[in-house]
N, C-alpha and C positions, 0 to 999 in steps of 0.2 A: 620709806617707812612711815606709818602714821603714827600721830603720839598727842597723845592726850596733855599735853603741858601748859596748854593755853588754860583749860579747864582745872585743873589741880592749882595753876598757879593764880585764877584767879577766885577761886575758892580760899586759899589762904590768905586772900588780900594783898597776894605779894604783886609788885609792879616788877614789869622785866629787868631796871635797874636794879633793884633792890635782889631778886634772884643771883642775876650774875655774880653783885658782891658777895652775897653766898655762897656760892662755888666757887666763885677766883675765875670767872672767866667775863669776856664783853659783853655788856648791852647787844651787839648785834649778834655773837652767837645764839645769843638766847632766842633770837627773833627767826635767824637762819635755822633753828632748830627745830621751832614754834611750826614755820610754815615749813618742813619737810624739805628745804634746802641742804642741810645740813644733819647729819649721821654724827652722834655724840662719839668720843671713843668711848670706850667700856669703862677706865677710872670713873670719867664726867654721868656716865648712864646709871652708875653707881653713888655718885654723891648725888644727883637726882634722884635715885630710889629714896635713898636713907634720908632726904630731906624730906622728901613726904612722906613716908613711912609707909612706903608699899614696896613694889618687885619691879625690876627692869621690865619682866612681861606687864603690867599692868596701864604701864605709862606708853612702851613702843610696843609695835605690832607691826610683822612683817608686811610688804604690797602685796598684796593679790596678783 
């Protein structure tokens, strides 16, 4: 899955540390997420929406 999180998160100035402690999850999920290692569940795909203030579609997009 691609996702735009790199780009939104550093538009808000946010460091991947500082993300995580926003969510309540690790520094490396964020990074595992960043490079498409890692598939949020839905709750986490969901406090990523509302943190940025867009839609699950806007941030992940399915593979080709």
């Amino acid at each position: 899955m691609d996702n735009r999180l790199t780009h939104l998160r550093s538009e808000r100035g946010l460091s991947q540390a500082a993300l995580a402690e926003l969510l309540g999850v690790s520094r490396q999920t964020i990074i595992s997420i960043e490079r498409g290692r890692f598939d949020p569940s839905l709750p986490l795909a969901f406090k990523l929406a509302a943190t940025f203030e867009t839609t699950i579609e806007a941030i992940f997009t399915p593979d080709r």
